[in-house]
N, C-alpha and C positions, 0 to 999 in steps of 0.2 A: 493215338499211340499205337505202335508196333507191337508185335509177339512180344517183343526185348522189353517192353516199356519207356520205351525214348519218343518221343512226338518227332512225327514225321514232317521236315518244314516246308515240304512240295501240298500235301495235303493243307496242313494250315494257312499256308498262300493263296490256295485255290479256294479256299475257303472264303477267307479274307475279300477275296476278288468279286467273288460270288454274293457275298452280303452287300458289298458296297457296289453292287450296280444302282443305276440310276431307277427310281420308281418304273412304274409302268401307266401308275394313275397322275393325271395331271393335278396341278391342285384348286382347290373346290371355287369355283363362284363365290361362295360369302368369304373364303381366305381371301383371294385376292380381292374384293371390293372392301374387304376391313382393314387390306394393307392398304390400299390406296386412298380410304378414308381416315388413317391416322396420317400419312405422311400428309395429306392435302388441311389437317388438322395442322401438324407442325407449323407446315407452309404458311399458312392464317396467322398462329398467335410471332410466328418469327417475327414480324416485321415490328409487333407492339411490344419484344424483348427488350426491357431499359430498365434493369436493376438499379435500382438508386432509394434514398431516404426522400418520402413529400414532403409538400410544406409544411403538414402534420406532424412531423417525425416520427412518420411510420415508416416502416420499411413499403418498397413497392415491387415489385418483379414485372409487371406490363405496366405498360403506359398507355391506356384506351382512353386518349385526350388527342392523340396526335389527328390528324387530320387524314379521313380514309378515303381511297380512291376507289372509282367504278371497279375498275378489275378486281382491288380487293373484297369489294361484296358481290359480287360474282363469283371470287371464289371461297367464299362464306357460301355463298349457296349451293355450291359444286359439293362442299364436306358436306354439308345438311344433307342434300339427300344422297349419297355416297353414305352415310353412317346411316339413316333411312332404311334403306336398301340394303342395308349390311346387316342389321338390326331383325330386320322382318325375317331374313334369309336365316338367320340365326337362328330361330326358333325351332324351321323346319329339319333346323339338324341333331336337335337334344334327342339323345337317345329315349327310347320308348320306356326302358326300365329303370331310367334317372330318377331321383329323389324327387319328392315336390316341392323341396325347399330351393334346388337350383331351378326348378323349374320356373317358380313364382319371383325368383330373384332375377333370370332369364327375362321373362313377360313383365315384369315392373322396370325393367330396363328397356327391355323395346318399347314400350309405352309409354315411356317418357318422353326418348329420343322420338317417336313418332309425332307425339303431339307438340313436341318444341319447334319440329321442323313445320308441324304446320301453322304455327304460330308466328315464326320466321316468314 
């Protein structure tokens, strides 16, 4: 604002302009292998997407009966260690003076997805 009390809308613009520049920091290793470990997730369960009632009359939302091909467990194993690798990465980024309660919620998650993938 001015002497007068009016907002000045050259300053606010530059302002405006100034905030929304583009980062300077790229984004982190675990971001990008977590995005690319959910979408490569999506990519997996798409193909077994078949909404419908079973023979059971239950409801079903996948259908893991169909018949799977090489590539599709190839890239079952591509998310495995993509989420791995996202997992482990993830740990080294909890801040120092985080709680122990996301901490341990953190580490019982990575240990899971670790030992699944080597199970897998």
């Amino acid at each position: 604002a001015d002497a007068s009390g009016n907002l000045n809308m050259e300053k606010l613009y530059n302002l405006a302009v100034k905030k929304n520049l583009p980062k300077r920091k790229l984004i982190s290793m675990h971001s990008f292998l977590s995005s690319m470990s959910a979408m490569a997730a999506i990519m997996v369960l798409l193909p077994t997407f078949a909404p419908c009632i079973d023979e059971f009359g239950l409801p079903q939302i996948f259908n893991y009966n169909a018949e799977v091909s090489v590539q599709m467990l190839w890239q079952c194993q591509l998310c495995a260690v993509l989420q791995l690798i996202s997992s482990v990465l993830g740990m080294f980024r909890l801040p120092k003076n985080s709680p122990s309660v996301r901490n341990i919620g953190f580490m019982m998650t990575a240990t899971a997805v670790v030992q699944t993938n080597f199970v897998i």
